[in-house]
Residue, then its C-alpha position, 0 to 999 in steps of 0.5 A: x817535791x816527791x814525784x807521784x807515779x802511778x802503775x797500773x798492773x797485775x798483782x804477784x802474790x810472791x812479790x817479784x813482778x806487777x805492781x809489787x815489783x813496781x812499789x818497791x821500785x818506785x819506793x827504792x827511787x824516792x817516789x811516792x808509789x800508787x798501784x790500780x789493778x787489772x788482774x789478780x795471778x796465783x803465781x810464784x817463783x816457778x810460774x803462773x798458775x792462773x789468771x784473773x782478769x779484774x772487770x774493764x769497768x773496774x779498773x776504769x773506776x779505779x785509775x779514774x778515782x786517782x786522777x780526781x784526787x792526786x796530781x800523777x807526774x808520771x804512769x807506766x802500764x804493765x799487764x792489761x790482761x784483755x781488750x776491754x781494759x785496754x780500750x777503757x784505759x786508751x780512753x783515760x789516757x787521751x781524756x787526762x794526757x799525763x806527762x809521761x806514759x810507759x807502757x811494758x807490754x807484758x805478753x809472756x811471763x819469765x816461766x813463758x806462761x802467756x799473760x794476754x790473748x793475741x786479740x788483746x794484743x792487737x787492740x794494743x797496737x791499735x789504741x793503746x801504743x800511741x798513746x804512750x810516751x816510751x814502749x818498753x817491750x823485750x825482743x819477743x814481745x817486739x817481734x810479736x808486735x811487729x812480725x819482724x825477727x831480730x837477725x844480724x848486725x843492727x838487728x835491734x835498731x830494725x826491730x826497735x825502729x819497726x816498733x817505733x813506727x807503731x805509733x809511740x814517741x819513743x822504743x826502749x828495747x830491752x836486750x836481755x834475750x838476745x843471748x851469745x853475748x856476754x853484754x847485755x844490751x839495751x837500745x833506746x830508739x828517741x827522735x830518730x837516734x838510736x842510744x845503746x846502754x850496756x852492761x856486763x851480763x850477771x850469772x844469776x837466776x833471779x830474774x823474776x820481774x827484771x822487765x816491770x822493774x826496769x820499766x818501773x825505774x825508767x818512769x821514776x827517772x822520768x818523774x824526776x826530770x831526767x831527759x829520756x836518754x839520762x832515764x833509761x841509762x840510769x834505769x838499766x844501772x839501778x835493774x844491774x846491781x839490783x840483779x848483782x845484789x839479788x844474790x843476798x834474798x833467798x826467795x822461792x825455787x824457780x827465777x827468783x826475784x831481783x833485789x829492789x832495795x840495793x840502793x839501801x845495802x848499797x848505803x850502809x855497806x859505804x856509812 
């Protein structure tokens, strides 16, 4: 049976991040894809020019609308946008208790626009991030989450552990801003064990939207039955050739977008 996920995110009209990123990623996996929105962005390759932020109760209404009709194997939450949607969302999650919940805490765009107010971020801690199953954040968005900063040999299990203890079953650090070296790395913190994924580090400007793809990759994996750790290494492999095969799309002038539909070339090219 095709897992049905859900995303629940903001929109990029340019299609490299948010709930287009997601759609083309959970299509590319095998899943049947849903999207309820929380924000509309005027945004393109080279940043984010504006921000609305779509009315609590409406995104409320929405994801509740999914929820009374279509069984949900698997949801990840990317963009929230402010606190009252955070809250509404806290509360479906704890009324519905869907199987799996990864939550992206997208808090900085890749241009380095901010997506959330510092308030917001807080109710997050508070009511949203123990709610969910895996925390997907990148190294700043862990540092701002937890005051800590990633220094020195075992810096990433400090800091994925010190997310951890805000309340979440389970921390996917992605590793993509710690530069200096020429892997890039990801920890998973799981059931007090750390698991490290690497991969080789790709010469590429296209990475718009690398974060809501590999969140979204991970949800699928985890709809698909794969254990937490079989997800996230699978995820990372499905996000590097997506950034290897993003070469072959000509798309914008700023960090343009990976190639979602890899796995399709990647089948024609060995038929």
């Amino acid at each position: 049976m095709i897992p049905n996920v859900l995303t629940i995110a903001g929109s990029d009209p340019s299609g490299g991040a948010g709930i287009q990123a997601d759609i083309k990623t959970f299509t590319a996996l095998e899943c049947y894809g849903m999207a309820a929105l929380t924000a509309l962005t005027v945004q393109n390759t080279q940043g984010v020019r504006d921000v609305y932020h779509l009315e609590s109760e409406f995104v409320e209404a929405q994801v509740r609308a999914i929820f009374d009709d279509v069984r949900v194997d698997a949801l990840k939450i990317g963009m929230v946008g402010n606190a009252r949607t955070i809250n509404a969302l806290a509360e479906i999650l704890k009324a519905k208790r869907p199987k799996f919940v990864v939550l992206d805490p997208v808090m900085v765009a890749t241009s380095g626009d901010r997506l959330i107010s510092t308030h917001a971020v807080e109710v997050m801690k508070d009511t949203l991030i123990p709610l969910c199953d895996v925390l997907i954040p990148n190294i700043p968005e862990a540092e701002a989450l937890t005051g800590i900063k990633l220094s020195g040999a075992g810096g990433m299990e400090a800091l994925a552990h010190a997310a951890g203890a805000l309340g979440t079953k389970s921390v996917l650090l992605k590793g993509g801003h710690a530069f200096g070296d020429y892997m890039a790395t990801d920890l998973l913190w799981h059931e007090g064990e750390a698991h490290s994924f690497s991969a080789p580090r790709i010469n590429t400007n296209n990475t718009h939207g690398t974060g809501c793809t590999l969140s979204a990759a991970l949800t699928c994996y985890l709809a698909r039955g794969r254990t937490l750790p079989e997800a996230a290494k699978e995820a990372k492999d499905y996000l590097t050739q997506a950034l290897v095969r993003s070469e072959d799309l000509s798309v914008g002038r700023g960090h343009g977008p990976v190639n979602h539909f890899h796995v399709f070339e990647s089948a024609r090219d060995s038929s």
